[in-house]
N, C-alpha and C positions, 0 to 999 in steps of 0.2 A: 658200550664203549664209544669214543667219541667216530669210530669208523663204522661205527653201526648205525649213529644220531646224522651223519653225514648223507650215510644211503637213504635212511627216512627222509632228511630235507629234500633231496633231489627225486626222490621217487614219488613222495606224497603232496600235490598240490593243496592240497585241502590243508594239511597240517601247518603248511605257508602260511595258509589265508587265516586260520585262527588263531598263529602266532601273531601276525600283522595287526587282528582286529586287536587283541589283549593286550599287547604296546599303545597301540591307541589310543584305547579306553584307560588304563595304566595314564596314560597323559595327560588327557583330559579330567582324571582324576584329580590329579597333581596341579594341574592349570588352575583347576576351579579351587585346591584350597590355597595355593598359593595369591590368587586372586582377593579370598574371603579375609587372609593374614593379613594383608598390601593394605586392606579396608581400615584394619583394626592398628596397625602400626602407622606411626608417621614416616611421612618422607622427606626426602631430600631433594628430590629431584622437580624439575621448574614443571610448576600446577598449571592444571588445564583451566579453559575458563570458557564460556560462552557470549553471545552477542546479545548486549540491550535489555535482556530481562530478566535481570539476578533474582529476583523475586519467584519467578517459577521456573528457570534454570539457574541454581545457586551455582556459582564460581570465584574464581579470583580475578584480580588484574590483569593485565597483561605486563609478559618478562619487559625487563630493561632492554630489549635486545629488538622487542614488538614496538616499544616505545619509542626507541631512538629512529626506530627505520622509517615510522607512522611521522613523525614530525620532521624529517627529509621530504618525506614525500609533502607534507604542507608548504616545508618550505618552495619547493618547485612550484608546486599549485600557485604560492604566491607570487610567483616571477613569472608565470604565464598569464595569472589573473592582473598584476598592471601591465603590461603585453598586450593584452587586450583578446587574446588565446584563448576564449570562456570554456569552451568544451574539450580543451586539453586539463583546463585547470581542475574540472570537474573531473576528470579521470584521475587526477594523483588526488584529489580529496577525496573520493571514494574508494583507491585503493590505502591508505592512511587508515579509513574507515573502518577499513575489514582487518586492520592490525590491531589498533586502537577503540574500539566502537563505543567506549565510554568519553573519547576527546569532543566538546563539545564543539570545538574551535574551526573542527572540518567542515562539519553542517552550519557553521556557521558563514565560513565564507563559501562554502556551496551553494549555499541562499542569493547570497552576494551574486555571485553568477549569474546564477536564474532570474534573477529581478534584470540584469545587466540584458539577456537576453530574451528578455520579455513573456517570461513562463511564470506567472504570478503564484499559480496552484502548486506548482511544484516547489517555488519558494517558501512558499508557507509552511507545504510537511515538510521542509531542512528546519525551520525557522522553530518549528513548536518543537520538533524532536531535541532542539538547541537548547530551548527554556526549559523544557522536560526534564534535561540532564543535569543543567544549571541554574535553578529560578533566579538565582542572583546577578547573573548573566547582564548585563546592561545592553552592551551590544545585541546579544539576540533580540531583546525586546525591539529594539531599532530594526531589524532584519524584520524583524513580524509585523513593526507595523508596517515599513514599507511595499510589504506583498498584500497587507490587507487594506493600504491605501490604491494602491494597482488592481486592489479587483473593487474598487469604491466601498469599503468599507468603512467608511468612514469613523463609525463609532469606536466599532473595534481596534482602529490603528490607533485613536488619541488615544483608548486607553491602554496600549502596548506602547505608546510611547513616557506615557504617567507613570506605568510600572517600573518603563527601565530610569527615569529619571528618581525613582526611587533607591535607586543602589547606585548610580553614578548622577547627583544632582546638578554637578558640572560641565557633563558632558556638551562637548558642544552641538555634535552631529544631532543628538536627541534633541536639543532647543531649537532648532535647526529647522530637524523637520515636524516637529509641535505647531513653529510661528507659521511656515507654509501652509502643513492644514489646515490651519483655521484660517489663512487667507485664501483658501481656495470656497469659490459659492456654488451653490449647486450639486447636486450628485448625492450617493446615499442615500439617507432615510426619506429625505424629502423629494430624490425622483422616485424614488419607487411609491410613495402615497398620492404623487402628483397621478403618477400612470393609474393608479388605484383608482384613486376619486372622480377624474376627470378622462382620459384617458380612453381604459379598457370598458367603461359604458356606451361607448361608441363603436365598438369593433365588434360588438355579435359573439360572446365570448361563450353564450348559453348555445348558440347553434356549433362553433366549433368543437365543444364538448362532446353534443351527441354523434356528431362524428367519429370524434374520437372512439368514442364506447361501440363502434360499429367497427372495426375491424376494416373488413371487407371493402369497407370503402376508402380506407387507407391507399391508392394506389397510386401510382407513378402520373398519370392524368388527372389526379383531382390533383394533386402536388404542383404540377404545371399549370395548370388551370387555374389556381388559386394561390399561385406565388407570390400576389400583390397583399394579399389580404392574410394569407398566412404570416409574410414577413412582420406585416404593422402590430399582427397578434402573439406573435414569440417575441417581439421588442417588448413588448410591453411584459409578457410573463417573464424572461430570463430576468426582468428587474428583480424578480422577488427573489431568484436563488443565487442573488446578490446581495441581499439583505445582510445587517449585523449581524453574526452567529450571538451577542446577547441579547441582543432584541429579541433576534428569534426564539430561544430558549425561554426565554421569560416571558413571552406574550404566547397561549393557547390560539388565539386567533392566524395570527402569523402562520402558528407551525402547521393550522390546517391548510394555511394558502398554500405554500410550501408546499405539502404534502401532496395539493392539488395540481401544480404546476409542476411536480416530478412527475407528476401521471400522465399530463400533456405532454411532455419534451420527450417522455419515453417510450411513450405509446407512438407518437409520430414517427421516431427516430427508429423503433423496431419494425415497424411494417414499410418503411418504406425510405430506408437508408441510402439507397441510391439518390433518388429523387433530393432526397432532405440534400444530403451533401452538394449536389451539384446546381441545386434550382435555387434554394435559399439564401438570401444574405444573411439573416442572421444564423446558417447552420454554426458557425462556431460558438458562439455565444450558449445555442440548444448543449453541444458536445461539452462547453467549457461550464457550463453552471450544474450539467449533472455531471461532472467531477466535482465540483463542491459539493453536490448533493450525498453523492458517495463518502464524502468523506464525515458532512455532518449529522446523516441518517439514524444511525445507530442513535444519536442524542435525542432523536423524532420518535420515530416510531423505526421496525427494522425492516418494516416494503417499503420507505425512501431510499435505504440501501440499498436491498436487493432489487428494487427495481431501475437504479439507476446502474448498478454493474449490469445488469443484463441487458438494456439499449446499449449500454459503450462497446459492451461483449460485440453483439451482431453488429453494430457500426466498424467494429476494428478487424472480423472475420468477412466482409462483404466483399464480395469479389469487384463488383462494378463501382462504389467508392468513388469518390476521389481522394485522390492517393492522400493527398497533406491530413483531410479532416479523420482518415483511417489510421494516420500512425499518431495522429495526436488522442485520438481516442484509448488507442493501445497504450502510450506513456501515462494518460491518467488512471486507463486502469490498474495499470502497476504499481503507481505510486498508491494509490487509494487502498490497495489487497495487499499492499505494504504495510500498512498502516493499522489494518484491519490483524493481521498475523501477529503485529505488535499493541494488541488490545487485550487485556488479562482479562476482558468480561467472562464468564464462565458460564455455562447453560444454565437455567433456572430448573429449581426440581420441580417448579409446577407451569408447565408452558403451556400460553392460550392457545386457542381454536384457533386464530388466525395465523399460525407459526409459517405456514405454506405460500410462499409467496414465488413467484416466477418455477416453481418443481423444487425449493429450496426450504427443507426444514429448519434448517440448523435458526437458534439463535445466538450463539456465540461468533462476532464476527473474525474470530481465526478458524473457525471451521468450514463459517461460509466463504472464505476466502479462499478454501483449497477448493472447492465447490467451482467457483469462474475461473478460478485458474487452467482447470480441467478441463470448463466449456472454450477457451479460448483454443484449446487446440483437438478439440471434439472430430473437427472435418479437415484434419490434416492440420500443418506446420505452413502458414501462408508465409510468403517470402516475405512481407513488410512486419508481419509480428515476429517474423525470430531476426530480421535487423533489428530490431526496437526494442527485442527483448535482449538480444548481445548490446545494444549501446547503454543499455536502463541501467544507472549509477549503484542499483541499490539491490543488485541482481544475485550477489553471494550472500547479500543478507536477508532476501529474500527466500532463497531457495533453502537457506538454513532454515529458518523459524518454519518452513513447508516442511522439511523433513522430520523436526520436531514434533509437528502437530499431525503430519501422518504417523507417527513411530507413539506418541504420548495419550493423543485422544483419538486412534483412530478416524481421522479425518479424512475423507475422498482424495486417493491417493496418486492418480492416473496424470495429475498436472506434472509430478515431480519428475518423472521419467522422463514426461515429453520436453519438461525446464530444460534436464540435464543432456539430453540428445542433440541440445544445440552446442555445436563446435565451440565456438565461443564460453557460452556458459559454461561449457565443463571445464573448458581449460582454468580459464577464472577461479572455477570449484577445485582442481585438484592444484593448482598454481595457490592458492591460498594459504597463508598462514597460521590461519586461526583454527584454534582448538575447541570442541563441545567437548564439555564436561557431562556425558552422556551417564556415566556411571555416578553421578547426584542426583541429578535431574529426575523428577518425582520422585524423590525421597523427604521422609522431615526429618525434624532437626538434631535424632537419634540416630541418620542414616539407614533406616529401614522407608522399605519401600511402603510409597503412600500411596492407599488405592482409594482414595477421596474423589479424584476424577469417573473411575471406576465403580465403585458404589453408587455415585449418582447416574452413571447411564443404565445399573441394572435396574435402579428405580425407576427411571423413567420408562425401563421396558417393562416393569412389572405394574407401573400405571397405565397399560394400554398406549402409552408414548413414545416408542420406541425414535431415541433420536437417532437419525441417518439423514445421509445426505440426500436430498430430491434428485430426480431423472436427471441425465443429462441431455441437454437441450436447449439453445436457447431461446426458442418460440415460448410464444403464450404470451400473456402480462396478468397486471393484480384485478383482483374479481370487483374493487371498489376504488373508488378514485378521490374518496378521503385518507384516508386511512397513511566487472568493469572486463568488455571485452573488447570487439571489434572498435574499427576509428569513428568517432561519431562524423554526423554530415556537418554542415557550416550553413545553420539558415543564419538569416538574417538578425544583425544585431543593433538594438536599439535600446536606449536608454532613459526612460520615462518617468522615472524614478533616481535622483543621481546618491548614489551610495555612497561612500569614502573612497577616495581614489586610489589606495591599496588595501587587499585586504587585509587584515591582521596577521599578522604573521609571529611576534612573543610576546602578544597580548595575551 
């Protein structure tokens, strides 16, 4: 009787707890086929979508609703960017970004920005992520060349500027800055063979090496002591990781120079980051050409990579520092591990001997990217890395593509936690709009899940290769030496490059 079922409820604890469990499980039954229908019928309701890489997270567009908010926000950006506002304007295009992340038009005048305020590298990854989106883009190609005339690229700019005069042959800003470059002498390919040729034969460049490869004597007094002659010898090297990025690729020779002189700037800059910072003139030039290294490595060999995040790493974790060359080193390495998150390379099913570079197996540069992200916050949350990492533009998109690549390849997972514990970045992360399309994502084109990522890692453990990420640590280096949160700050703004005087706004 139901006054009988009433005394068992209140008498019998247990018979609670296995009514409670069986509703449950009853639930979750029902959840998961209700879930498996949802899969197989269409909907109605506005589709999720993910950020920048439809290709291995398939989604849709963004709602009319993501669209309209993302181009308010441009527009702002664009009335702070003639303002003269660079780092306000940078914040409504990057929050724009995180609605819209296929609008090319953000990164495009974001670039804009960053040239306005004298950050050429970080110009450049808005500037390719812009052409990326849109090859036909004219304005991007203008954007790109002008951060690859800002870091004397010379080659590279004419022909980003050929490109864009290829889809806009009237443009005038593009003839504009064509006629300039070619009235500008000097610089580029021909200082960097000048230093080559004539130069670096006089600087001792064979005894600065064997130094190098001696560690030990890396220390804060030979750094002092040899401030004169270090400086004359990093002028002349940082020339080469200034070089064309097609020269480079096309010339064998080059890329061993290259390769040569990321082992120099890095090996210096890890053993004795104090020093470098505070005693050298050219330390920026060391910190700013291994950000380009980082970024063009992967196309080298993959120890110009990892051995250039790993000096920027210990340059940006270093307590005694100076402060400017420690938070510039932390913004390149973010943009760089950015960039690397958003690279579809995939591990090779047959990986060489040399795979191990700074404690770092991986060779897929989105894996070794959660890899430093991890080392960056190894020995705690330094107070200049989580400003920098709450001001860094591209910080919700980053930390997306890091949750993906820990959740999809198993990736070195320990950076994402610490990303997300900073105030700022969370807020940004749950303050967000955008949607993963989680429930696609490694699936093919029948919606069943694809274990293609998965099969190749058991192969590679079945080949005695097991891929994982290296120790964390940032010590060591390579065995051969071929081979949108908080307010940002207001440095200094300068203009050395003159852009369009507004930027686009219903272009």
């Amino acid at each position: 009787s139901a006054i009988g079922w009433s005394w068992l409820w209140r008498r019998c604890p247990a018979l609670r707890s296995h009514w409670c469990a069986a509703r449950l499980l009853l639930r979750l039954m029902l959840a998961g086929w209700e879930e498996e229908a949802a899969r197989q019928t269409p909907q109605n309701t506005e589709p999720q979508r993910v950020l920048l890489a439809p290709a291995e997270y398939p989604g849709t567009a963004p709602g009319r609703a993501e669209v309209t908010r993302a181009e308010q926000l441009r527009q702002e950006g664009n009335a702070a960017y003639a303002d003269g506002r660079f780092e306000e304007a940078i914040w409504f295009y990057s929050n724009a970004a995180v609605l819209n992340p296929s609008d090319h038009l953000v990164y495009s005048n974001r670039s804009a920005c960053l040239l306005r305020m004298g950050r050429p590298v970080e110009a450049l990854d808005d500037a390719d992520l812009c052409v990326a989106l849109t090859p036909d883009f004219a304005r991007g190609f203008l954007r790109k060349g002008a951060a690859e005339q800002m870091l004397n690229r010379r080659v590279d700019a004419q022909a980003s500027y050929k490109r864009g005069l290829v889809h806009d042959s009237e443009s005038t800003a593009l003839l504009q800055a064509l006629r300039g470059l070619r009235a500008e002498s000097g610089g580029g390919l021909q200082a960097t063979l000048y230093h080559v040729l004539f130069v670096s034969p006089h600087l001792q460049m064979d005894r600065l090496f064997q130094v190098l490869e001696d560690p030990d004597r890396l220390t804060t007094t030979y750094v002092e002591e040899h401030k004169t002659e270090l400086d004359a010898q990093f002028a002349c090297l940082t020339q080469t990781l200034r070089v064309d990025l097609g020269l480079l690729l096309a010339s064998p020779v080059l890329r061993d120079a290259y390769d040569r002189v990321t082992f120099a700037c890095g090996q210096l800059l890890q053993w004795a980051p104090e020093a470098v910072s505070k005693h050298l003139a050219q330390a920026h030039r060391i910190v700013e050409g291994l950000g380009l290294a980082l970024r063009c490595g992967w196309s080298i060999h993959h120890g110009v990579a990892k051995f250039s995040a790993n000096a920027l790493t210990i340059l940006a974790t270093s307590e005694g520092a100076a402060d400017e060359l420690r938070r510039e080193a932390t913004r390149l390495l973010l943009g760089g591990l950015l960039r690397w998150l958003l690279d579809p390379t995939q591990e090779p099913e047959n990986p060489p001997d040399d795979r191990d570079v700074c404690g770092c197996t991986f060779l897929s540069p989105r894996l070794s990217a959660a890899t430093w992200l991890e080392r960056l916050f190894e020995h705690g949350t330094r107070r200049w890395v989580r400003e920098e990492c709450e001001r860094f533009p591209g910080m919700v998109l980053l930390a997306v593509h890091l949750c993906l690549v820990v959740r999809d390849e198993r990736a070195v997972p320990l950076g994402l936690p610490c990303l997300l514990r900073l105030p700022a970045v969370a807020r940004a992360a749950m303050e967000c709009e955008a949607v993963i399309d989680l429930a696609t994502c490694n699936r093919d084109a029948m919606g069943r899940r694809d274990g293609r990522r998965w099969l190749a890692r058991q192969r590679g453990k079945a080949g005695g290769g097991a891929i994982a990420g290296g120790s964390i640590g940032a010590g060591g280096g390579r065995s051969t030496s071929a081979g949108s949160g908080a307010t940002p700050p207001s440095p200094s703004i300068t203009s050395p490059v003159t852009p369009p005087e507004v930027a686009e706004g219903s272009s």
